[in-house]
C-alpha positions in Angstrom: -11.9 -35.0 24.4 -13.9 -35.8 27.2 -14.5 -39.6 28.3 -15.9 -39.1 31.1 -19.3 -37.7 32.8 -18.3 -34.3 34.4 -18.6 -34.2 38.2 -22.0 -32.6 38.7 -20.8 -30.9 41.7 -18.3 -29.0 39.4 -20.9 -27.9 37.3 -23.2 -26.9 39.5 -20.7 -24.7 42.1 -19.7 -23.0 38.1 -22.9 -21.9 37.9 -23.5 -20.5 41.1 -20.2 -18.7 41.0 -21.5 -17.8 37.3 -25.1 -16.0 38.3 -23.5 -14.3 41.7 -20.3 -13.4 40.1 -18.5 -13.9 43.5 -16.6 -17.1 44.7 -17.8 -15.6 48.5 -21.6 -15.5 47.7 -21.3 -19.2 45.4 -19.9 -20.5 48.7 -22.3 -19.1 51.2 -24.5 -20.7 49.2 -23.2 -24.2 48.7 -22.9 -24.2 52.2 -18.8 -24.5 51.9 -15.4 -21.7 51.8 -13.7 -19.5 49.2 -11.1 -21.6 48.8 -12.8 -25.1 47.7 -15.3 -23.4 45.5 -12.2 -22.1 43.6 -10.6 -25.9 43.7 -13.9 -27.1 42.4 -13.5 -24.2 39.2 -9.6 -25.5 39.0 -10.7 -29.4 38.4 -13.7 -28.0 36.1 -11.6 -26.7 34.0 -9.0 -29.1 33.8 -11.4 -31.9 33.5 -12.8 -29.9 30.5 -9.9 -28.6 29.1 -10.8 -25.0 28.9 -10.9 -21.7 30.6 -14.4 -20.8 32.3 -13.6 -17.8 34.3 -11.5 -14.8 34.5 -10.6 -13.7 38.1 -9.6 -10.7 39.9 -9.6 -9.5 43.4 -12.3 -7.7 42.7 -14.2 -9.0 40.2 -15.2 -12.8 38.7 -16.8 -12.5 35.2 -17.0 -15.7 32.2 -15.1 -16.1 29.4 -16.3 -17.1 26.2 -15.8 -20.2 26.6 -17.4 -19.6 29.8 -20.7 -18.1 28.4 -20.9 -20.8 26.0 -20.9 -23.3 28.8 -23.3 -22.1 31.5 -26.7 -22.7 29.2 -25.0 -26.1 28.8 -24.6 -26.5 32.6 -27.7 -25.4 33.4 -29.5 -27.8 31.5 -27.2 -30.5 32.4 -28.3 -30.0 35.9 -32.2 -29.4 35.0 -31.9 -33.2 33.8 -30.5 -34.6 36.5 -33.3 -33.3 39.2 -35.5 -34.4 36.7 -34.2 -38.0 36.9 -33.6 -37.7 40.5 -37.1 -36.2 41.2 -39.4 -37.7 38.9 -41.1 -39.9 41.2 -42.0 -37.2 43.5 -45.8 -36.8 44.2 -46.1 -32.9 45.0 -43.2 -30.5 44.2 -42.3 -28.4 47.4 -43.8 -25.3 47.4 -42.4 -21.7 49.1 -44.7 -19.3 50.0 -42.5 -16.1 50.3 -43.0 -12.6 51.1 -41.2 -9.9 49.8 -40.9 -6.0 50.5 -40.9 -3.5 47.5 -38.5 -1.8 49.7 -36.2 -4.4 49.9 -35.5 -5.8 46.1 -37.3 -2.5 44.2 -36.8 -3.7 40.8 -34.9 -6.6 41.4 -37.8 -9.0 41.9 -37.3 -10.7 38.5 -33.6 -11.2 39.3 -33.8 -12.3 42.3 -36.9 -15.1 41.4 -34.8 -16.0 38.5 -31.8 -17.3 40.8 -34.0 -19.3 42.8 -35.4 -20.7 40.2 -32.0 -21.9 39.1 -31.3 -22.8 42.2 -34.4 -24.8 43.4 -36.2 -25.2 39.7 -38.1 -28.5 41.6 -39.8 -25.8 43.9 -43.3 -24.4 43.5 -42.7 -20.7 44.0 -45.5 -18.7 45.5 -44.4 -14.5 45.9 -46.4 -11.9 48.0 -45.1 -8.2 48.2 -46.0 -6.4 50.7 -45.2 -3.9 53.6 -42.5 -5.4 56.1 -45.2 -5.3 59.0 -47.5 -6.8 57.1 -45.5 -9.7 55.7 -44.2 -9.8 59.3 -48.1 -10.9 60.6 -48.6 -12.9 57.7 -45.6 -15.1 58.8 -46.4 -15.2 62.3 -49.6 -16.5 61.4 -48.4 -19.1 59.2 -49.3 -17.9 56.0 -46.0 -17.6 54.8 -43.1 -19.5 55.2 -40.6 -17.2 54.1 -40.4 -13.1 54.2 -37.3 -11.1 53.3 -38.2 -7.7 54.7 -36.5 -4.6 56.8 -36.4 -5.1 60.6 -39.4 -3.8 62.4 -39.2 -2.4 65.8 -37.3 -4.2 68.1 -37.4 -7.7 66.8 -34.3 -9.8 66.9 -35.4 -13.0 65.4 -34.3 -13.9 61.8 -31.3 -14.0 59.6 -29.6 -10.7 58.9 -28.7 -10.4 55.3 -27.2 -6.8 55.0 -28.0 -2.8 56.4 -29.1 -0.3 53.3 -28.2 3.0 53.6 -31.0 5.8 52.9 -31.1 9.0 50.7 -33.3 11.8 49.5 -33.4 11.0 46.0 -34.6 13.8 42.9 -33.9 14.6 39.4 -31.0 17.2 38.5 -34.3 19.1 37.1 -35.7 19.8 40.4 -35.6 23.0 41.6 -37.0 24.5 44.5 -37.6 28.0 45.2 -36.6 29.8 48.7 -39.4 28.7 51.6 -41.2 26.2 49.1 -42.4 23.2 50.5 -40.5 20.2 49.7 -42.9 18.0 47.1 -42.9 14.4 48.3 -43.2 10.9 46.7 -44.4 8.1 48.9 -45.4 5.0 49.3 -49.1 4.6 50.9 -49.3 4.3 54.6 -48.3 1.8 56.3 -44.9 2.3 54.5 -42.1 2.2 57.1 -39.9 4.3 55.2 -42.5 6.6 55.0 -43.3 6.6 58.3 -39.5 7.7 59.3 -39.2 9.9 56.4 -42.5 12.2 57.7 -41.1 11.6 60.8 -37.2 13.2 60.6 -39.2 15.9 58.0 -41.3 16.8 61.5 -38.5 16.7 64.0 -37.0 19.5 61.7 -39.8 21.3 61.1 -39.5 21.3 57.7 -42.5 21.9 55.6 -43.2 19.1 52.5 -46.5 18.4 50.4 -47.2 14.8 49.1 -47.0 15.4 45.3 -47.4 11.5 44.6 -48.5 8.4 46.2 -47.1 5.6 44.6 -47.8 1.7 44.7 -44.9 0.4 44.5 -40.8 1.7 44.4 -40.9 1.5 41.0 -43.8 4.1 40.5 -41.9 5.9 43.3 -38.5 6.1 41.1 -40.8 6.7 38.5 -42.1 10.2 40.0 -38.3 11.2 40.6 -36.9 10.4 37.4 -40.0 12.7 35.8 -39.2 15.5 38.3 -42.1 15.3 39.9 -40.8 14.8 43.7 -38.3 14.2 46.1 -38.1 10.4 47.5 -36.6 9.3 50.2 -35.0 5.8 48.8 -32.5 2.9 49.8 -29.4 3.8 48.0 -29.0 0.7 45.5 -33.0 1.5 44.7 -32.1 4.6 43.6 -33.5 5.4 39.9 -30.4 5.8 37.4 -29.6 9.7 36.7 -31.4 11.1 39.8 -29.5 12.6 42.6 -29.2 12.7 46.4 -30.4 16.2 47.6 -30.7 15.3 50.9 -27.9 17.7 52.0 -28.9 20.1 49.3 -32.4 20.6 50.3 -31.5 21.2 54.0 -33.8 17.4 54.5 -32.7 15.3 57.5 -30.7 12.2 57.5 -32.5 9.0 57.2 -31.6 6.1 59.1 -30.3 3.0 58.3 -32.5 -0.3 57.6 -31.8 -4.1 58.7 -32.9 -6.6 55.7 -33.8 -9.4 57.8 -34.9 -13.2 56.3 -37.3 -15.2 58.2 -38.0 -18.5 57.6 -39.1 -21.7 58.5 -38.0 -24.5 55.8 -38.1 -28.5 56.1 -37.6 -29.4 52.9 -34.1 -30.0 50.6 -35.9 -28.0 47.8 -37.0 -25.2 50.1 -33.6 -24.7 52.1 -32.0 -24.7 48.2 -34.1 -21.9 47.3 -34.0 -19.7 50.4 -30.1 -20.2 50.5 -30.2 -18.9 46.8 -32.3 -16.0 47.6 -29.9 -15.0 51.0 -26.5 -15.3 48.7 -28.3 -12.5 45.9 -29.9 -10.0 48.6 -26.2 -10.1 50.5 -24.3 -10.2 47.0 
C-alpha cells in the first residue's frame, strides 16, 4: 500500500520512457543519461510495488501493469502544472514550422508528444516547404522549424540524415523506352528539385502523372499505382516498393533534418526537447 506521494520526477521520466519507448531518447529529453533514467524506473517500481516495464537490448515496451499506469501518470502530472501554473497570465505559445517532408504522416504523433510534454504551451503549426519555413524563421515569424538542410547552412540542431528512394506499387509496370510517370510535390519542393535533377543528369525521360499537396497525397498516388515517388525511406507508404534500381532511376541523396529554434521560455524549451527526442527516436 502506498503511504506516500510518488516522486513526481519518477512518474514523469516513466512516461517519457513510456511514449518514446527508449531509455536513450527519455534521457535526451530530460536533459540527463541512460543509466539514471533507468534508476529512476528501478525506485518507481519499487516505491509502487509493481513491474512497469519490460526491457531488452533492443526494445522497451509496458506491462500491463504498465499500461494501466501511464493514463494514471499522465493525469497525475496534468494536475500538478495545473497547480503550479495556475496563476499564469498568458500560456507560452510556440509557433512552429514543419516540413511535409520531414514527419509525412507523423504530424499527429509528433504534436501529441509535445503536448504531453509541454500541455501548458499554446501550440501554433505551419507546414510548409523547408525554404520557405527557413525565411519565415529568419524573419521572425516562427520560432521554431524542423525542416531538411538547405544549401549550405550550418546553423541549427541536427536531429538525424534520411535516406531517399524511388518508391511504386508492385503493380507498376513499365514497358521498354516508356517514360517514367512521376508523383511530385509542387514546385518549390526540394526533393523535387533533386529528384528532376539526378532524372536530367541521366537523361532519363519521366512525365509528371500527379502533383500532390502534401506526402500523404504523394503516397497516396503510389499506393494506387499511379506513379513513381521519390520518398524518404521511413515516409514510405506500406506495401509499395523501391524501384529505384529496377527502373534504371538514379540514386537520390541524402537529407539533413535540421531544428532551428529560438526558445526563452521553460514551457517552450519542454516542448521543443519533446519534439527533437521523437524526430531522432
Amino acid at each position: 500500500m502506498i503511504d506516500r506521494p510518488l516522486d513526481l520526477d519518477l512518474v514523469e521520466a516513466f512516461v517519457h520512457v513510456a511514449e518514446l519507448a527508449s531509455f536513450t531518447r527519455a534521457a535526451e529529453l530530460d536533459g540527463t543519461t541512460q543509466s539514471a533514467v533507468s534508476l529512476k524506473m528501478r525506485k518507481l517500481e519499487a516505491r509502487l510495488g509493481r513491474s512497469l516495464l519490460e526491457r531488452s537490448p533492443r526494445l522497451v515496451r509496458l506491462t500491463v501493469d504498465g499500461e494501466r499506469f501511464l493514463p494514471l501518470a499522465r493525469d497525475l502530472l496534468a494536475a500538478e502544472r495545473r497547480a503550479r501554473l495556475w496563476e499564469a497570465a498568458e500560456p507560452a505559445r510556440l509557433r512552429l514550422g514543419i516540413s511535409d517532408q520531414v514527419v509525412g504522416d507523423g504530424l499527429a504523433a509528433l504534436v501529441g508528444r509535445i503536448g504531453t510534454a509541454a500541455p501548458a504551451v499554446r501550440l501554433e503549426v505551419r507546414a510548409g516547404f523547408s525554404r520557405a519555413l527557413l525565411d519565415a524563421y529568419d524573419a521572425g515569424d516562427l520560432d521554431a522549424v524542423l525542416v531538411r538542410r538547405e544549401g549550405d547552412r550550418r546553423d541549427g540542431e541536427k536531429l538525424r540524415v534520411d535516406g531517399y528512394g524511388w518508391f511504386a506499387s508492385p503493380s507498376l509496370r513499365l514497358a521498354a523506352g516508356e517514360m517514367v510517370p512521376l508523383a511530385l510535390l509542387a514546385a518549390p519542393c526540394g526533393v523535387r528539385a533533386q529528384a528532376l535533377k539526378a532524372l536530367a543528369a541521366g537523361g532519363l525521360a519521366w512525365r509528371e502523372a500527379f502533383v500532390g499537396g502534401s506526402v500523404a497525397a504523394v503516397a497516396a498516388a503510389v499506393s494506387a499505382g499511379l506513379a513513381v515517388a521519390p520518398l524518404a525511406l521511413r515516409l514510405a507508404p506500406a506495401g509499395s516498393r523501391e524501384v529505384g534500381h529496377g527502373f534504371g532511376l538514379p540514386g537520390l541523396p541524402e537529407a539533413t533534418v535540421m531544428l532551428h529554434a529560438r526558445a526563452s521560455e521553460p514551457e517552450q524549451k519542454r516542448a521543443l526537447a519533446a519534439l527533437a527526442a521523437w524526430v531522432r527516436g
